[in-house]
N, C-alpha and C positions, 0 to 999 in steps of 0.2 A: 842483977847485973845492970849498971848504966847503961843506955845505949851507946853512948861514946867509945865504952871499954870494946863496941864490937864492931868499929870501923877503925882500920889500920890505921896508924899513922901519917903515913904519906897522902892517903885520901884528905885528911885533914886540912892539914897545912896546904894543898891545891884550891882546897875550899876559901881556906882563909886569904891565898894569895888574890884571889878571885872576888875577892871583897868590894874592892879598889876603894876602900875608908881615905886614906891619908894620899892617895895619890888624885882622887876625885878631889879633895879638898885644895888642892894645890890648883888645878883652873878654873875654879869658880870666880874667883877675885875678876877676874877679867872682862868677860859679860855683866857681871854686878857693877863694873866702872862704869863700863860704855852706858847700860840702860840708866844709870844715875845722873851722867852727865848727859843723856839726850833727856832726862827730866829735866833736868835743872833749865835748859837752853828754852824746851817748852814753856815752862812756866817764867821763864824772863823774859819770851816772843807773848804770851800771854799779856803777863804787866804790861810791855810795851803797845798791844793794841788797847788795854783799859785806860793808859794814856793818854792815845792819842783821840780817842772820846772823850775823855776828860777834859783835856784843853781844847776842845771843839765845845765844849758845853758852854767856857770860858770864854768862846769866840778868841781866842792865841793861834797862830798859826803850828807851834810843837814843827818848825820847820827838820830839825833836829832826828825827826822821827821819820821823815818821808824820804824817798832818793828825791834827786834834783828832777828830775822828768817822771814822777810816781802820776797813776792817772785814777782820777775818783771821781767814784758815779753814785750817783743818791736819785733814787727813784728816778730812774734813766735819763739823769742830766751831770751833765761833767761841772765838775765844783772844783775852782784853785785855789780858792779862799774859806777859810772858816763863815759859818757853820758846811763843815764837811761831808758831813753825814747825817740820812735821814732822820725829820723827824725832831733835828734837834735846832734848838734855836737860842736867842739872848732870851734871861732871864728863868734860867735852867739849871736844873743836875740832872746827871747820868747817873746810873745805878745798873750797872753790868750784873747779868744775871750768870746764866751758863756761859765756859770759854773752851772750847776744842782744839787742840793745835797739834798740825804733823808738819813730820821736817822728813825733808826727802832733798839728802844731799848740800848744796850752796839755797835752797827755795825752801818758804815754810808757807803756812797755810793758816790762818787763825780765824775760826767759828766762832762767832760773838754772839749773844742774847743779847740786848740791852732795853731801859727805858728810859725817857727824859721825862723827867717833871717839870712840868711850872712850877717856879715857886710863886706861893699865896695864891695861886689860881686852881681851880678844882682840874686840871687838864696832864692827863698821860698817853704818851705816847711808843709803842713798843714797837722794835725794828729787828732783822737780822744785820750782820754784817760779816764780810768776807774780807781777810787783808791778804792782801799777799807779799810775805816778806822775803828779799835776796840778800845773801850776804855781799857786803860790798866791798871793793879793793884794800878798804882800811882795816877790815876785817869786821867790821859791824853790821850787824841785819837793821836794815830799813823797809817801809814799806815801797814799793813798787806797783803796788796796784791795789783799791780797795772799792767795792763796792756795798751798797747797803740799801735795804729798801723796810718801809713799816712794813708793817704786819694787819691784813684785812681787820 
């Protein structure tokens, strides 16, 4: 004899309601949004601080990227002009290593590795860096605050 032949029917189908197969599957969509779109926004505040290294490499101001009164500090000196951040200077590239970023709310947070080479010179230099970015009345995240210092 099966075992199933020896539990009643009605116990069954309590089992089966109890499943919650097709009912579970119906809110999942929801949280799978949300955590896709707080990826995506991460790794677009990401790009945005590899940028704004970037054009700091270039000596550009990337005015575009900062709020109007954003305040930056490289090895404990306030800098309004490119080179921006530590470490980096004319006749360079950056090479962003590791990027961390958390969003908490209208405020993000982005942990940067970076290094700046000389180019044609035997010279490297590797730094952290902290941005901090606010979303701003236009609805675009800029930076608001960033600091950075080499690395011993």
């Amino acid at each position: 004899m099966r075992w199933a032949e020896r539990i009643p029917l009605v116990l069954l189908a309590g089992i089966a309601g109890c499943s919650g197969g097709p009912r579970a599957a119906g809110l999942a969509p929801a949280p799978v949004a949300a955590a896709a779109a707080a990826h995506d926004l991460a790794d677009q505040l990401g790009e945005r601080a590899t940028l704004a290294l970037a054009a700091d490499a270039r000596l550009e101001r990337a005015d575009s990227l900062y709020a109007r009164d954003a305040e930056v500090i490289a090895q404990g000196q306030r800098r309004s002009m490119p080179p921006r951040f530590a470490g980096i200077e004319a006749g360079g590239e950056v090479a962003v290593g590791t990027t961390r970023v958390e969003v908490s709310g209208e405020l993000a947070w982005t942990l940067v590795e970076y290094r700046w080479v000389a180019t044609g010179r035997d010279l490297i230099r590797e730094a952290h860096a902290t941005l901090v970015f606010a979303r701003q009345p236009d609805g675009r995240w800029r930076v608001v605050h960033a600091h950075s210092s080499l690395l011993p």
